[in-house]
Phi, psi and omega in degrees: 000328146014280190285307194276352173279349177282310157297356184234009167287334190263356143272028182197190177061266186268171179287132181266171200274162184300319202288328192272320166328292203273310181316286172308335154281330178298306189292314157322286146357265167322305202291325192293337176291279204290344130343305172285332187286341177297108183221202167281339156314113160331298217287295165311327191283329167331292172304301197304309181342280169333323190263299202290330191277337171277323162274004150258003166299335190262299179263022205337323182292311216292311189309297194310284212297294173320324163305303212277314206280341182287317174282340128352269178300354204214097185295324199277355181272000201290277182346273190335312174265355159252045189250304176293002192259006166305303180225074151270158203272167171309306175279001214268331181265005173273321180308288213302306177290320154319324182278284183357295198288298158301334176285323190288310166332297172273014196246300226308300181310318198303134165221052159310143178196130178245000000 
């Protein structure tokens, strides 16, 4: 409970600073350009894998919550991004069960089924 209360200190409560601002749009930013370049090439994926696991290393909540809203949006994108979550660090992947877990939440009411 801890971990996610921790995580959930950089959305919500005191205000953030411009610099913590602009850092997380820019890291936004970023995943969504590579995001789009992500496809099923073996050969391609390796690398992009790789360019999304470094950025979530720096940021782990704001990347995951774009991955998840990608795969959300997009079933044929599911493979590809649990290709990248190959190679993320260990907490970058306890975040990841945490946003999951927080997305099934908030999905609970919803009875949207695609």
């Amino acid at each position: 409970m801890l971990r996610g209360q921790v995580w959930l200190s950089g959305s919500g409560g005191r205000p953030k600073s411009v610099e913590v601002v602009w850092a997380e749009a820019e890291i936004r930013h970023a995943t969504k350009k590579l995001l789009k370049r992500i496809s099923s090439d073996k050969k391609k994926l390796k690398q992009d894998a790789r360019s999304v696991a470094r950025l979530a290393h720096s940021s782990p909540v704001v990347v995951l919550e774009a991955i998840l809203n990608n795969a959300v949006a997009y079933d044929n994108q599911i493979a590809p991004l649990v290709e990248c979550c190959a190679f993320m660090t260990p907490f970058a992947l306890d975040c990841a069960s945490f946003m999951m877990v927080r997305h099934c939440i908030r999905m609970r009411g919803t009875t949207s089924v695609k």
